[in-house]
Structure formats: C-alpha cells, structure tokens
N, C-alpha and C positions, 0 to 999 in steps of 0.2 A: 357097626362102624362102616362108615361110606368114604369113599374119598373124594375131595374137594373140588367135584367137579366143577362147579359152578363159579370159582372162582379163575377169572382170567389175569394171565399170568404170564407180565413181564420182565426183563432185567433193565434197571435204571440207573445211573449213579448219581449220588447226591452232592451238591455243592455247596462248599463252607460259609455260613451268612455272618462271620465273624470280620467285619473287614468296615473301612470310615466311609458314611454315608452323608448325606447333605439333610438339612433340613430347612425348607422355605422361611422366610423372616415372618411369618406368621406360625402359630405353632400346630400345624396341623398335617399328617402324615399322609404318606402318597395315597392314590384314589383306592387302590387295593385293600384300602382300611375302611372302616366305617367306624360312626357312632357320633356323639357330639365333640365340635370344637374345644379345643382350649380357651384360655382367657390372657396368657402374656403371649407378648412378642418374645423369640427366642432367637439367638446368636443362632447364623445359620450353616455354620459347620461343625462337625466333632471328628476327634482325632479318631475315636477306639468306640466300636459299638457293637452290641452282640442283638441279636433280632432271634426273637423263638418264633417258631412254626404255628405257632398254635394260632386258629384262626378265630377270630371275632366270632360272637356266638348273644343273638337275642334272647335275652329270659323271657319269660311270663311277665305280666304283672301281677296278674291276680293270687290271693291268700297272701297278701303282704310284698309278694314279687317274689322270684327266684332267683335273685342275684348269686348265691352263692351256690345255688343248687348249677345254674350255668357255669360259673368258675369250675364246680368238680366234675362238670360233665366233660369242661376244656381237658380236665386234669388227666380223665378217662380217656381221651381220644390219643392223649401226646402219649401211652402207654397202652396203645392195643385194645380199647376198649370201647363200648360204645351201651350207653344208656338213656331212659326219657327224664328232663326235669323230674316230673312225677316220680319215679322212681330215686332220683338222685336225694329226693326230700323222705321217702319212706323208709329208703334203705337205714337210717341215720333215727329211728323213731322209735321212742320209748311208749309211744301214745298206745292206743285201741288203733288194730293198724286199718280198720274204717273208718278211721280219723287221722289217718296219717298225714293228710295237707292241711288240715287247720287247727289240730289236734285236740279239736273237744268239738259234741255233739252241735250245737248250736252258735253261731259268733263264728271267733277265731282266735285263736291265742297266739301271743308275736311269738313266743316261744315255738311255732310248729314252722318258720323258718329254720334252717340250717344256719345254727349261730356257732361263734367262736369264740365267744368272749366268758371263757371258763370263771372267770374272776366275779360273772355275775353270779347268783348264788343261783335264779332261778334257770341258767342257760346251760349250767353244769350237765355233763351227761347224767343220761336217766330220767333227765326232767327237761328237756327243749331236745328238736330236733337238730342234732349235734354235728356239727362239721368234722369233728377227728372220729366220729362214732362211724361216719358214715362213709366216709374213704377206708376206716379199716374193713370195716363189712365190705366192700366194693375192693380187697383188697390192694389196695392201695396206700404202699410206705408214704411215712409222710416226716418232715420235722416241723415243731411248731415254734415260733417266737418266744422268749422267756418273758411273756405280758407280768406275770407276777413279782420278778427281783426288777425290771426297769427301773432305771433311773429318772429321776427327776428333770422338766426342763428342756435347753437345749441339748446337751449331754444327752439324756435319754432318746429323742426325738435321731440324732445320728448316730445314736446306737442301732436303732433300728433301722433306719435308710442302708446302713452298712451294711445289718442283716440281710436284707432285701437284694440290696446287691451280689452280694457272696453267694446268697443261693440260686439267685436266676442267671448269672453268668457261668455256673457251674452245670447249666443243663435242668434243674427243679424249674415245673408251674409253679408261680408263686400268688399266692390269693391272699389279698390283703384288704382289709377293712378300712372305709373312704368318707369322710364327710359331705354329701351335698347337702344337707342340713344343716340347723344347728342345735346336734344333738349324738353328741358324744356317746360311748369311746366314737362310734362309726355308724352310720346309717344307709352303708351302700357296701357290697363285695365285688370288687374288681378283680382282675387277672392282668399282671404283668405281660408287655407284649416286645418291649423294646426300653435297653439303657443305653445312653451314649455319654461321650468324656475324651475330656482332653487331656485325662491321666490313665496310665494303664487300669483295667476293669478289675483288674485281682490285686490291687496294692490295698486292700483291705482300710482305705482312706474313704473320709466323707469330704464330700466338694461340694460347694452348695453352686456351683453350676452343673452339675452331671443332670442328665437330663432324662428321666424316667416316664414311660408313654405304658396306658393300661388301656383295655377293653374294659368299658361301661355295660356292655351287653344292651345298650341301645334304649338306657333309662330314658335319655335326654337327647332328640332328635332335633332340627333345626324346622323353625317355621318359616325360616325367610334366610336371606344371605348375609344377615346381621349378624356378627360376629357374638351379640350377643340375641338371645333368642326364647320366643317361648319354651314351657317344656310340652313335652307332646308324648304321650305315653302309647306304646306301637302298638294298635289292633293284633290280629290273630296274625293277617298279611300286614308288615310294617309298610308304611307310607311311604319311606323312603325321599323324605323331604329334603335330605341333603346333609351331613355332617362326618365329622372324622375324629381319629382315634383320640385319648388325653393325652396333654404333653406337656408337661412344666419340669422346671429344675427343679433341683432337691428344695433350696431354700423358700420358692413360691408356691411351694405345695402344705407348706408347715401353714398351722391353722394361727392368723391374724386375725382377734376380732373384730370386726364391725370391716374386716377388706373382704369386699365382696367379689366369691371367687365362685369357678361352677362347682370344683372339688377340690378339697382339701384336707388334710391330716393333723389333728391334736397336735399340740406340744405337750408330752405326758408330765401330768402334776398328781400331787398324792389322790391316793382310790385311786379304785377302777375305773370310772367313768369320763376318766382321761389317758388312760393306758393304751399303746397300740397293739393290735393284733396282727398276723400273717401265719398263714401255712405255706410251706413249698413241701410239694407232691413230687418225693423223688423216686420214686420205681413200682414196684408189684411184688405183691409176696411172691417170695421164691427163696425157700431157704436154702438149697443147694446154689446158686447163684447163676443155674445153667442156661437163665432164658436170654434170648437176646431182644436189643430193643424192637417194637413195632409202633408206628405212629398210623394213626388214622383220620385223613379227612373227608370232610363231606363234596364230593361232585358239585361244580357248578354250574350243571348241563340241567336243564330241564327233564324231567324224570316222567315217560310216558305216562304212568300208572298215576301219576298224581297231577294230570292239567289245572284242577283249580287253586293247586300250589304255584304261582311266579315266581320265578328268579328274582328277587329284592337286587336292585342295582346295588345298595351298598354292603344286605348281608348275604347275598347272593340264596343260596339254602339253607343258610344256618340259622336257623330256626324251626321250631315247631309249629306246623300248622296241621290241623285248626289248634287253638290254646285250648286248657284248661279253664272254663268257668264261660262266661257269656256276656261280664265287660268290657268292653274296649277303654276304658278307662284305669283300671285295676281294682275297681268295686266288689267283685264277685267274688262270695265265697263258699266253697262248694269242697267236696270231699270224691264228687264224682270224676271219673277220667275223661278226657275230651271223647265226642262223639266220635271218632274213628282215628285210627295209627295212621302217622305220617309215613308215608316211601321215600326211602332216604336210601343214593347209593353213595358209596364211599369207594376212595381211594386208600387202599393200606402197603406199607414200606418196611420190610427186614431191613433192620440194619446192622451194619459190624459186622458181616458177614466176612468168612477164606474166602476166596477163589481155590475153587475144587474142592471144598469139604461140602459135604453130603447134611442134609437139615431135612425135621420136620417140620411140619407149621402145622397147627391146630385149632380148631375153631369149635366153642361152645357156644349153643342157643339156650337159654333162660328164658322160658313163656310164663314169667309171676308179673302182675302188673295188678296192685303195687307189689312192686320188691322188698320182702321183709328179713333182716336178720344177713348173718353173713353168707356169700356165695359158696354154699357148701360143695358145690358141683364140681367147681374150682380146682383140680390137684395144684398143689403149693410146692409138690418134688416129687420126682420120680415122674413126669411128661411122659415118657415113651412107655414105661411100666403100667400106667394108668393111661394109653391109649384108648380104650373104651370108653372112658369118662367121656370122650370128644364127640361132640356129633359127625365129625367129618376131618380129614386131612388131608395136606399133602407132600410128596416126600421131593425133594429139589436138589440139586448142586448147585452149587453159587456157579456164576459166571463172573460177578463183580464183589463189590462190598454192600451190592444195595439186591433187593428180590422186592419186584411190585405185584400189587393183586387186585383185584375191584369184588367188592360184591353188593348186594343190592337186600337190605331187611326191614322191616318195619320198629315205627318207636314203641310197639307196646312188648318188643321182644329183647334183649338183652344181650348183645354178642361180645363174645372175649376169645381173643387171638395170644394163642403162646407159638414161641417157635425156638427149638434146641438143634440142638447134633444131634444125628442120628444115633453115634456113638453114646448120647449121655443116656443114662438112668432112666 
C-alpha cells in the first residue's frame, strides 16, 4: 500500500447547474457541446432545466460502432471510474473473450455490440454483448425501462419520455436507444445531457414541448454550415467540421414516418421491434451505502506525453486515439487493440463532503485489456478494512463540501476511485 502521492490535491466548491437557461432559436447548445445539429427550430427559452456534467465523449466506429460502449464509459466517469471502449464492450461478453469485439472468429456479429434490447431473443444476456451485463460487471447500479409491459402507441411512447425524465433529473446517466435509421426498436445509443420546461421537472407530467438534448458521440459531424449535412463518420483524430449537441422537444423526436429527421424515437406498437429502450446508471455497488460520490473528467489541456493527440475543438480529449481497427470510415473489423494506450489526464471531485470530517479516497489500477468478467479487485464494503486491496490512497479533511484531485493513466489500464470516512468500515 502506497499513498497517493501522485495525485494533486485541491479544495473546490461546486455550483448548482439546476437553474432556467436560454436556448438559441435554432436548436443547437452552447459551443461547449459538440456533435451534430438538430433538425427543428425550438422556442428560445425554458422556465426549469437541469444539465448533467457528463461531458460529450466520441465512440469508435469501427466493429459496428461503440455507441453504447461510449454511453457506459460516460456512465463510469459520472461515478469515479474510468475505462477503454474496448473494455466497456468486453466487460459485457459471453463470447471467446479473443473475440470479445466482434464476437466470432471471422466477420462480425451485430450481437458483439453492447445491446439493450433484452426483448430480442438473440440480444438476451449470454448471447450478445449485453449492456446490463456489462455495467454490473464494471459494477455499476443501474435501473432499466419496463421495455416488455409497454404500452401501446402514444400512451406508451410518454410513458417512457416520463421515465427518462424522472431518472435524469434525479441525478442517473441515462442511455437510451435512438433512431437515425429506419430500423427499429433503435439503431444508435445516446446519453442524455440536458432537459428543459416550462413545468416544474419532477411533476412526473409529459409535455410535448419539454425539450430533451443527448450526446450522439459524434455519429454525425457537419460537412458544411447547412443545418442539414452530410454524415461524416470521425477518423481516429475527429475532423472537427463543426456541429452541436441533439435537441428536440419530446413531441419531434417521436418517430413520424416518411418526416425526415436526424434522430428520432419509435412510437411503441405490438412486438419488440418497436419497443423503447433506456438504462439510467445510478451509482456503484456499495452495499453498506458508505461511499460518497466522485465524478471524473477528462483535461482539456494538451497532454505532453501524447502530441500526436490534438485537442479536437469540439470533443476536446474526449476521445480515444489512435481507434480500434484501421478504418476511417467504420469498415474495420478486428478483435485486435489499437496500436498503443491513449494518455489521458483527468480531473476527479469528492463530493457531499462535512467540513471537518476526516475521509479516505482510494484508487484501484486494473492492467486486463480486454477486461473480462466482473471487477473482482473491487471491495463492494468494508473500504478501509480492505485497504490493501487499493493500489494507493489518501487520507484528507474536508475543508468544503467538494475535495479535487488530477491524475494522469493510460486507456489500456482501468482506474476506480472510492472515497469513505475514515470512521466507516
């Protein structure tokens, strides 16, 4: 056991982002966002908006794309944690785990994404690289949408926008399943970034103006300043051609056929194949309940050790470079790891902290790449008892309600931050 030396360590306080914001009469979020445009004009104010931290994050394309693999990795970071695509698709894998990205020796099977959609017979865990499989292995609580009792219709269709609301105003990542095709239930995984309304956000009500904004993970880049645009599918270094977060109201995002939209959502009809999907990822196993929260981002400082990594103007670091596979188009399909670990440093935040109570903070490294099965490393209670388990720590007084820290690891390595009382277990 070493202690944490290497992480620099300040005190911060954090500000409430619960509070009414503006949005331009086109529907596209401030420059600090990234990804593609919307498609409607939206009413440019809202009374009530709640905005989560979690910052925009480019997938892969390649092995079918990691859309979902990038939503869990968001879901890992809003929760102390930090993992590669690669991994976030392993972890989750029933395969031969030398086929854990495409999940059979030759080809690729759609099933060796991170799917949600239990309802299909072939997507069920066991048999597809499973999204609830792979957050609980990466332990990670989760609730998922009742895709199978759904209602019929519109009924059903704001049944779920409800769901969606309840959980991401209450603090859950919520990753939900998108159509930019046409090819039902969903054909793209998103992560909720921002809801806004002109009614309070917990009246547990659907309003088809409330206005709901997600991270695309940067499917769909802009070729020109045409609102509407080719698609451009982002090399290993994204181009960075110019575009911004999704943003429609509840009612223009419901799927209209033959109204040609960039993304949109089923109106759920009998079977599965019009059913909607979502998980929100609300905390970390912890059966004693002692851990408090830690959030982690990625720096958007140029990182010496990595100069032929650029700061992307729109996803700044958040991304993986070099990718997985060797198309720049999303052709490649390969089971091998990128030719060398990104250097990624990060920004990490205790929070819910006393002023004057005494804490540990902990930091485990994980060198499996691919990562298979659950993080056994992991103690799930009793932190201070199981001290040894941690590669490193360190012991702190609050001075505020916030404790900041940085530290600096590569993507083939696996880091998880717990932080207690000194006092607990």
């Amino acid at each position: 056991m070493k202690l944490l030396h290497n992480l620099i360590v300040t005190l911060i306080f954090t500000v409430s982002y619960t509070n009414s914001r503006t949005i331009p009469k086109r529907a596209i979020s401030p420059a600090t966002c990234s990804q593609a445009a919307a498609d409607k004009v939206l009413p440019t104010t809202r009374i009530y908006s709640f905005e989560s931290k979690i910052q925009p994050f480019y997938q892969w394309m390649n092995n079918y794309g990691y859309c979902a693999e990038a939503s869990l990795l968001q879901a890992g970071l809003m929760n102390g944690q930090f993992s590669s695509q690669y991994n976030m698709r392993s972890i989750g894998t029933p395969f031969n785990p030398i086929y854990s990205q495409t999940g059979k020796k030759k080809g690729i099977d759609i099933y060796s994404q991170l799917v949600m959609d239990d309802g299909i017979e072939d997507a069920k865990p066991g048999l597809s690289n499973n999204l609830g499989v792979a957050a609980s292995n990466y332990l990670l609580t989760y609730d998922s949408f009742d895709s199978f009792n759904q209602k019929g219709g519109q009924e059903g269709y704001e049944d779920y926008m409800i769901w969606i609301k309840k959980k991401f105003v209450q603090g859950d990542t919520v990753i939900i399943g998108a159509l930019e095709t046409n090819s039902p239930p969903y054909s793209h995984v998103v992560t909720v970034l921002k809801i806004e309304s002109d009614y309070p956000l917990d009246d547990g009500k659907y309003h088809a103006d409330d206005v709901i904004w997600f991270d695309d993970h940067g499917l769909i880049t802009k070729a020109s300043n045409d609102i509407k645009s080719d698609w451009i599918s982002n090399p290993s270094i994204p181009p960075a051609p110019g575009g911004q977060n999704e943003g429609y109201t509840f009612d223009d995002l419901k799927k209209s056929y033959g109204d040609e939209k960039t993304y949109q959502i089923p109106v759920p009809q009998s079977g599965f194949l019009t059913k909607n999907y979502a998980y929100a990822i609300n905390g970390i196993e912890d059966s004693t309940k002692a851990t408090l929260p830690i959030t982690l981002t990625i720096s958007s400082k140029q990182n010496s050790k990595n100069t032929d990594k650029p700061v992307d103007s729109i996803a700044g670091n958040n991304y993986e470079h070099p990718m997985i596979g060797k198309s720049d188009d999303g052709n490649s399909k390969t089971n091998e790891a990128p030719a060398s670990a990104d250097i990624l440093d990060f920004n990490g935040v205790v929070h819910k902290l006393v002023k004057g109570q005494k804490y540990n903070l902990y930091k485990y490294d994980i060198n499996q790449y691919p990562l298979i099965g659950k993080l056994k490393k992991i103690p799930v209670e009793n932190f201070n008892l199981n001290r040894d388990m941690a590669d490193a720590y360190i012991s702190f007084t609050a001075k505020s309600d916030t404790f900041k820290f940085k530290f600096t690891t590569n993507s083939f390595t696996t880091v998880v931050f717990r932080a207690v009382l000194q006092s607990a277990p």
